[in-house]
C-alpha positions in Angstrom: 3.1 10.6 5.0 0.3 10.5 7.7 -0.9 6.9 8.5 -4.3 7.3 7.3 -2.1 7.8 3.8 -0.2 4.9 3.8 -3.3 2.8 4.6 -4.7 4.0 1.5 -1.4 3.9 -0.4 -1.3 0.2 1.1 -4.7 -1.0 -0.2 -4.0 0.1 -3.9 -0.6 -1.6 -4.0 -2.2 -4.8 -2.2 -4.7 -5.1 -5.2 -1.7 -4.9 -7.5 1.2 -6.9 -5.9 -0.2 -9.9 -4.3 1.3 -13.3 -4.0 -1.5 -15.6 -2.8 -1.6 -18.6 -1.0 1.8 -20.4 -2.3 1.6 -23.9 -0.8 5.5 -24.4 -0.4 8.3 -22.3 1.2 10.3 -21.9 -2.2 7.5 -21.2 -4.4 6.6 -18.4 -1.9 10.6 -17.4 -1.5 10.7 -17.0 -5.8 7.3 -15.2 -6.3 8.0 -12.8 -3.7 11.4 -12.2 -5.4 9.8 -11.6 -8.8 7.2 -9.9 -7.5 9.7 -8.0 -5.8 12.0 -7.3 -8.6 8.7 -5.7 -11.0 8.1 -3.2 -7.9 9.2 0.7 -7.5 10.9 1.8 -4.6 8.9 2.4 -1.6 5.8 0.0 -3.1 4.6 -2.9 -0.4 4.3 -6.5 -1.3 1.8 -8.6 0.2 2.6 -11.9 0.6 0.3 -15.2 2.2 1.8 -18.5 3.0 0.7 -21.8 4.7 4.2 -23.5 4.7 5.6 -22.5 8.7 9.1 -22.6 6.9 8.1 -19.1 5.3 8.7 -17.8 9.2 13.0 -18.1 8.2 12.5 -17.7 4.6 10.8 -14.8 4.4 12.8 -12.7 6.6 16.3 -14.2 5.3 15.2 -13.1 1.5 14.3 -9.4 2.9 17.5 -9.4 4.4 19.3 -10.8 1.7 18.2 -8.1 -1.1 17.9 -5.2 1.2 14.0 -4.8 1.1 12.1 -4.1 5.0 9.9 -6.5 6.1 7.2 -4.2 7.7 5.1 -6.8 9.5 4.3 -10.6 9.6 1.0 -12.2 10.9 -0.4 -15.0 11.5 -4.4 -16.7 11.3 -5.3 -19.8 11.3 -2.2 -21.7 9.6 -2.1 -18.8 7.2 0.9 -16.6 7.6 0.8 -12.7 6.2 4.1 -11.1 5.0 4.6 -7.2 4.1 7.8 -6.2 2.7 8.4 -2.6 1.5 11.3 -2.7 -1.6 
């Protein structure tokens, strides 16, 4: 898979699997982790966050149930999680 395909492949999985805005750390940690557990193999979860805790929870959960975390970012207090089951 070229990059310009998993940018597409991205987009229509973001509109599916999205977990938006969660205001705490654990209600981030469990969507993700039922989001998570509704997924195929190979699919990528978007996740947003403002709580800074999400930083060590986030990568501790993908760790925890063998999924990648592909990439986390950062904008203004807002913190963008991508994690590949």
């Amino acid at each position: 898979m070229n990059t310009q395909e998993l940018f597409e492949r991205l987009d229509v999985l973001f509109e599916t699997f999205k977990v938006e805005h969660a205001a705490k750390s654990k209600a981030a940690h469990g969507r993700a982790r039922k989001a998570l557990g509704e997924m195929q193999e190979g699919d990528v979860l978007e996740v947003r966050a403002d709580d800074p805790e999400t930083l060590q929870d986030m990568p501790a959960l993908c760790n925890r149930i063998g999924v990648q975390l592909l990439d986390i970012t950062e904008d203004a207090g807002e913190y963008r999680f991508l994690i590949k089951k």
